[in-house]
C-alpha positions in Angstrom: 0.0 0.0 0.0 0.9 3.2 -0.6 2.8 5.5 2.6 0.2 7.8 2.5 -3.0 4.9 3.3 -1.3 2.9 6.5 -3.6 2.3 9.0 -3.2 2.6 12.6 -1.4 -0.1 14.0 -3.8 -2.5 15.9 -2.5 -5.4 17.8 -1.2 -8.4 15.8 -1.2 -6.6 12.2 0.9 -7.3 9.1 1.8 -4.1 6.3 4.1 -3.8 3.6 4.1 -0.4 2.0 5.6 1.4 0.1 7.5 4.9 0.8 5.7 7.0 -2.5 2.3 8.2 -2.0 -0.8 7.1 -4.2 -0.5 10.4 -6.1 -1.2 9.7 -9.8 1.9 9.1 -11.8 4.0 7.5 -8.9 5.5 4.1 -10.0 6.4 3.5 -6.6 10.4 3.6 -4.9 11.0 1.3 -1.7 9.4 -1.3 0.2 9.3 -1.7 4.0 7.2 -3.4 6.4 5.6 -3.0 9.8 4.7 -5.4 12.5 2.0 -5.3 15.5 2.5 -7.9 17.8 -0.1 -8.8 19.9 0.6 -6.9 23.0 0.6 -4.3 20.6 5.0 -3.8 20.4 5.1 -2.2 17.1 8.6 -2.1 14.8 8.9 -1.4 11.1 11.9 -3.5 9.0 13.4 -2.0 5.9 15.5 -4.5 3.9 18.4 -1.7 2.7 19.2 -1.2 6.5 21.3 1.6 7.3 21.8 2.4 3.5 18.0 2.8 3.2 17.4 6.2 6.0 17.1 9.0 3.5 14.8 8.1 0.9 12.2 7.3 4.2 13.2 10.2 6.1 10.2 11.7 5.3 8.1 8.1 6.1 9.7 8.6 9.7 6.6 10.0 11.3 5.0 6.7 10.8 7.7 5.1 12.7 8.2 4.7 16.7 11.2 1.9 16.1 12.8 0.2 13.7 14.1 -3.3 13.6 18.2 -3.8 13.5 19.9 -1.6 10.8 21.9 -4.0 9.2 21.5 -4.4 5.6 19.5 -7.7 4.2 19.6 -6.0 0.3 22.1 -4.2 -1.9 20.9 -1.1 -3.1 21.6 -2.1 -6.3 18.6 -5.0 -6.0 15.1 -4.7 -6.2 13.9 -7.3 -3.9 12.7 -4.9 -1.3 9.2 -6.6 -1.6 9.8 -10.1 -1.4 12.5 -9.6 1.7 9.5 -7.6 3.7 7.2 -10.7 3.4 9.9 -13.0 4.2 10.5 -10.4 7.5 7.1 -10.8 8.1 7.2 -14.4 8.1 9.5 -14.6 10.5 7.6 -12.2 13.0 4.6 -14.6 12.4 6.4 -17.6 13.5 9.4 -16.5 15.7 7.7 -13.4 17.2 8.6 -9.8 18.0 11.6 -10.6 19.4 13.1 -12.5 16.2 11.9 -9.8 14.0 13.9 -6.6 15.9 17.1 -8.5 14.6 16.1 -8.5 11.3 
């Protein structure tokens, strides 16, 4: 979904969205991901890591933490997608915890 359409976090919630807007004519940049865990601890994962902070500075006022800021993707790739659901899969099945060291 688009950055600009994320709903409130409610307590064990999956998103992926990504960091352009629904504006006509956007193609779309950058994937990232956000889980709720049921007692409601809420961290967003961005594949690029550390490499990936200014093009979603402006996506930061979504965000009250982010998971580990090590890099998963090259900048170079465009796999940003597909390595959000697989973060996501391992916050379904090893928890919060598991998913902040992404």
């Amino acid at each position: 979904m688009p950055s600009n359409r994320i709903p409130a976090a409610s307590p064990d919630t999956f998103v992926i969205a990504n960091l352009q807007t629904d504006a006509p004519g956007n193609p779309g940049s950058h994937w990232v991901c956000r889980y709720v865990a049921a007692d409601g601890t809420c961290a967003w994962h961005d594949p690029l890591g550390q490499a990936g902070e200014q093009q979603r500075e402006a996506f930061e006022q979504h965000v009250n933490q982010w998971t580990d800021d090590d890099a998963e993707q090259h900048p170079l790739e465009t796999n940003c997608g597909q390595r959000c659901l697989a973060a996501l899969c391992v916050a379904r099945d090893m928890g919060i915890e598991s998913f902040l060291l992404l």
